[in-house]
N, C-alpha and C positions, 0 to 999 in steps of 0.2 A: 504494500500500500504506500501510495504519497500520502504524505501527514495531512496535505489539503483535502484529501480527498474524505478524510475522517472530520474535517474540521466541522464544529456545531451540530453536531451528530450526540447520539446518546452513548457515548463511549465511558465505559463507566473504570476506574482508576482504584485497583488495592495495593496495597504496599504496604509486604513484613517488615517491621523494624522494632527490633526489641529494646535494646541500648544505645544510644548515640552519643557519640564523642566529639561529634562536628562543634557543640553548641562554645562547649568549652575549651576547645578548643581554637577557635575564633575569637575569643573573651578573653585568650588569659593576658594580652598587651593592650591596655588601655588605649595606648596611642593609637591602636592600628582599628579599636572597636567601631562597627560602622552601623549604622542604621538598619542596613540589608539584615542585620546576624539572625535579626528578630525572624523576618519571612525565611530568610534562609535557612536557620538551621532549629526551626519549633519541628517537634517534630507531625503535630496536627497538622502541618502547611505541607509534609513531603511530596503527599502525593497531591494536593489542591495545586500546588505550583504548575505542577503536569496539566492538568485539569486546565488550567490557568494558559496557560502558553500555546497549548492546541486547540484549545475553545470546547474542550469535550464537555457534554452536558448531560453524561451518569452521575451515576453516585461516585463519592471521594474519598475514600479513606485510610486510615493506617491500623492496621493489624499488630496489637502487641500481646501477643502467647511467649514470649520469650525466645527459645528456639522452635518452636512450631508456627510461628509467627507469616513465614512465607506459604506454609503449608496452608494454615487457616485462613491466608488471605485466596487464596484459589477456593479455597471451598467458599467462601463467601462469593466471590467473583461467578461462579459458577451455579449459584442460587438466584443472583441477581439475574444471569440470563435467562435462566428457568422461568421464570419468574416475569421476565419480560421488561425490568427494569433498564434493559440497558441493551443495544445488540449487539455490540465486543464489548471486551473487556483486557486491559493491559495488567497483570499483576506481574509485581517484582517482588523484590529483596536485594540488602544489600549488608555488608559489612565492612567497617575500615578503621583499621588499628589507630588512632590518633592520640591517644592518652593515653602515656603508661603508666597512669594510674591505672586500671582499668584491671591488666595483665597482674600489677600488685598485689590487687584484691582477690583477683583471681589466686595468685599463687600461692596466697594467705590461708585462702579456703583447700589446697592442694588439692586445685582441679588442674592445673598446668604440668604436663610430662615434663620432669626435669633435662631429659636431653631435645624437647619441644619434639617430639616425634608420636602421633599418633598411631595405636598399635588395637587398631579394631578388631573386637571378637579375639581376642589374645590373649591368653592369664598372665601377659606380663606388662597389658596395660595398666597405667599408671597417672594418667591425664593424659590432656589434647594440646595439640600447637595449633596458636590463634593464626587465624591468615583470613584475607579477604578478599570478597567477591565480590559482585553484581546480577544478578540474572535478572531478566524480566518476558515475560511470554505474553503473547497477544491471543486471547482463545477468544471464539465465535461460534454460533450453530453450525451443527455440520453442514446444513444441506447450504447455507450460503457462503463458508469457507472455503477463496480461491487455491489454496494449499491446504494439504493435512498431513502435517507431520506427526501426527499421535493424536489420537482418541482419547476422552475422558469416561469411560464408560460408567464409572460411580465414585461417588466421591462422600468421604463423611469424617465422624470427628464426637467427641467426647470428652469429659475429663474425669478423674481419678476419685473425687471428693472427698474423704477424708483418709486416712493413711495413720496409722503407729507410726511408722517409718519416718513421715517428715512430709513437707508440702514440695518437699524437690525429689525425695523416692519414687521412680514410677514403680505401677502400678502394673503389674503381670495379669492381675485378674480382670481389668478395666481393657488393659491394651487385646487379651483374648475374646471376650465380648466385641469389642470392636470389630476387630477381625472378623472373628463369626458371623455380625451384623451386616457389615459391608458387604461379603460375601452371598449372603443369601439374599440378599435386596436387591443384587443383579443380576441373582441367581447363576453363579460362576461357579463351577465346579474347582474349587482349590487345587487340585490335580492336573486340571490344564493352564495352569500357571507356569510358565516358563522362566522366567525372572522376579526375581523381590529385590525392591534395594532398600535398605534399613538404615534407619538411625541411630547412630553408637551414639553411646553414653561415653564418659571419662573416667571411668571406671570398669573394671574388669567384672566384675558380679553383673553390673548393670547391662553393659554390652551386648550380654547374651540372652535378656527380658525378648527383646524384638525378634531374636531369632528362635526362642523360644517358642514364644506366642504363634508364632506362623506356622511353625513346626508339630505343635501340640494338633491347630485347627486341621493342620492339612493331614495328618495320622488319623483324628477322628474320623473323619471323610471317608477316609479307604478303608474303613473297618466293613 
């Protein structure tokens, strides 16, 4: 697409953003503080800015679930078309190291790998190294998408609610329901699943919840 071609359209804007370090980091020289920092870096404006500059006239907003953040912004994104709010929709995510504070606190709570090397599904994970992206995907109804590069055939989401463990322990029995739920709403046979790609944790016990939980569902299946 050319961007005019989307302009003043119902193009609706989500964007994961969990922690941002732009704000203070633009703020910490007073000399250099500018007026802009305010739209530029709230992060209520991330995704309005977008909105803003290509005249899109969906819905606007910023998804913060922490790291599920990009994730829940697509499932939002993807209700809204349903739904009729909006007929594309651009969701992103982003991440960027700007404050080492940040990594500090981080390594405080010893979620940071001391050699920064992540070791997914591993018993000798230890923590994560921080690094950063960008992604952003453009999704539409099929029947009027001039490209298809991947199908959403279902999409969903829940959360854990209370826990012994702690409000940061996931949740095995929450993340298995899930699964199970997804699955039979689109009525997919878990066995003709050819690929999963998973969420590691920074932690070695935890790492293995997601590959678990898939694991568990897709055994029950073929019993």
């Amino acid at each position: 697409y050319d961007s005019e071609e989307l302009r003043g359209k119902k193009v609706g804007v989500f964007l994961g953003n969990g922690i941002s370090e732009s704000d203070e980091f633009y703020c910490c020289d007073p000399k250099k503080i500018s007026g802009y920092v305010t739209t530029g870096c709230y992060r209520s404006l991330f995704a309005n800015r977008i909105s803003y500059t290509f005249d899109f006239k969906g819905p606007s907003l910023v998804i913060d679930t922490a790291c599920s953040s990009g994730a829940v912004a697509l499932y939002e994104a993807v209700r809204a078309i349903q739904s009729n709010e909006c007929e594309a929709a651009i969701v992103g995510a982003a991440n960027l190291c700007l404050r080492p504070a940040t990594s500090l606190q981080y390594n405080k709570l010893n979620m940071l790998s001391d050699d920064g090397v992540c070791k997914s599904f591993d018993a000798a994970g230890n923590g994560y190294g921080r690094s950063e992206a960008i992604v952003a995907l453009l999704i539409q109804k099929s029947d009027v998408a001039r490209r298809k590069y991947a199908s959403i055939v279902h999409i969903k989401c829940n959360t854990d609610g209370f826990k012994e463990q702690g409000a940061s322990f996931p949740s095995a029995v929450m993340q298995k329901q899930l699964i199970k739920e997804a699955y039979d709403e689109c009525k997919l046979n878990p066995l003709e699943v050819s690929y999963v790609e998973a969420h590691s944790f920074f932690y070695d016990f935890r790492c293995f919840i997601p590959i678990s939980c898939n694991t568990k569902t897709i055994d029950q299946r073929s019993l």
